[in-house]
C-alpha positions in Angstrom: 97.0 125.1 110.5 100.5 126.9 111.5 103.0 127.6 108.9 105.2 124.7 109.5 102.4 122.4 109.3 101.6 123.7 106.0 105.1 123.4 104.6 105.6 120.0 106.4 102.3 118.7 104.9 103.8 119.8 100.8 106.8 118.6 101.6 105.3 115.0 102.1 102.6 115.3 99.5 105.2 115.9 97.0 107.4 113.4 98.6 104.3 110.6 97.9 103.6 112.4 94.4 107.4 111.4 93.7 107.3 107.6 95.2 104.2 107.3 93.3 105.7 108.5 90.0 108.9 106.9 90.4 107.5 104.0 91.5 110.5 103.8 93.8 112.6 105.1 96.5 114.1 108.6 95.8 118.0 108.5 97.6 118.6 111.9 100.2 120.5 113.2 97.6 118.1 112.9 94.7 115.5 114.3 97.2 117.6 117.6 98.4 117.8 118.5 95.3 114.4 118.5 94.5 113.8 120.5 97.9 116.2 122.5 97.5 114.5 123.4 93.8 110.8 123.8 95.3 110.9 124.9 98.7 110.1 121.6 100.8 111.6 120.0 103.6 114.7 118.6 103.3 116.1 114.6 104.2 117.3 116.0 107.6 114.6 118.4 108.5 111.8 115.6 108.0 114.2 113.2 109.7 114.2 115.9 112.9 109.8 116.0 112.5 108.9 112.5 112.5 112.1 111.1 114.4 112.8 108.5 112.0 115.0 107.9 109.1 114.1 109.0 105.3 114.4 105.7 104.6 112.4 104.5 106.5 110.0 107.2 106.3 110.2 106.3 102.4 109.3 102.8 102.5 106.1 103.7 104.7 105.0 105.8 102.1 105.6 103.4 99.5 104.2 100.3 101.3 101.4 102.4 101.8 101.0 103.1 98.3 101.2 99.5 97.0 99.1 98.6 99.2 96.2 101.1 98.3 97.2 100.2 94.4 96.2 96.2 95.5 93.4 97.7 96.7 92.1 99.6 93.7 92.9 96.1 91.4 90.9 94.1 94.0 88.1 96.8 93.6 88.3 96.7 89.9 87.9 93.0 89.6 85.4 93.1 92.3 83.3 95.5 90.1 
């Protein structure tokens, strides 16, 4: 995997780590900071990779999540 792949690839892993944790949203702001702090990609630069807004990007991560948590709680009951 190239470089930027690599650095791309933290920078969204620790993006989901935060959602996850938060269990919300993290504002541009809040998330420069933290890039800026740790090396990963910042609001604009993963704006200019997947050609889409953080926002957006954000709430696909999140539904994502909430929808994997339903999952595990179906599972559990299931079980």
């Amino acid at each position: 995997m190239a470089n930027y792949e690599e650095h791309y690839q933290k920078s969204i892993d620790a993006l989901t780590k935060l959602i996850q944790e938060k269990k919300e949203i993290p504002t541009e702001k809040e998330w420069n900071i933290l890039a800026g702090e740790n090396g990963y990609l910042t609001s604009q630069s993963l704006k200019f990779i997947t050609d889409d807004k953080f926002q957006d990007l954000c709430r696909r991560i999140y539904k994502e999540y909430k929808k994997q948590e339903k999952e595990k709680k179906t599972n559990e009951h299931m079980a």
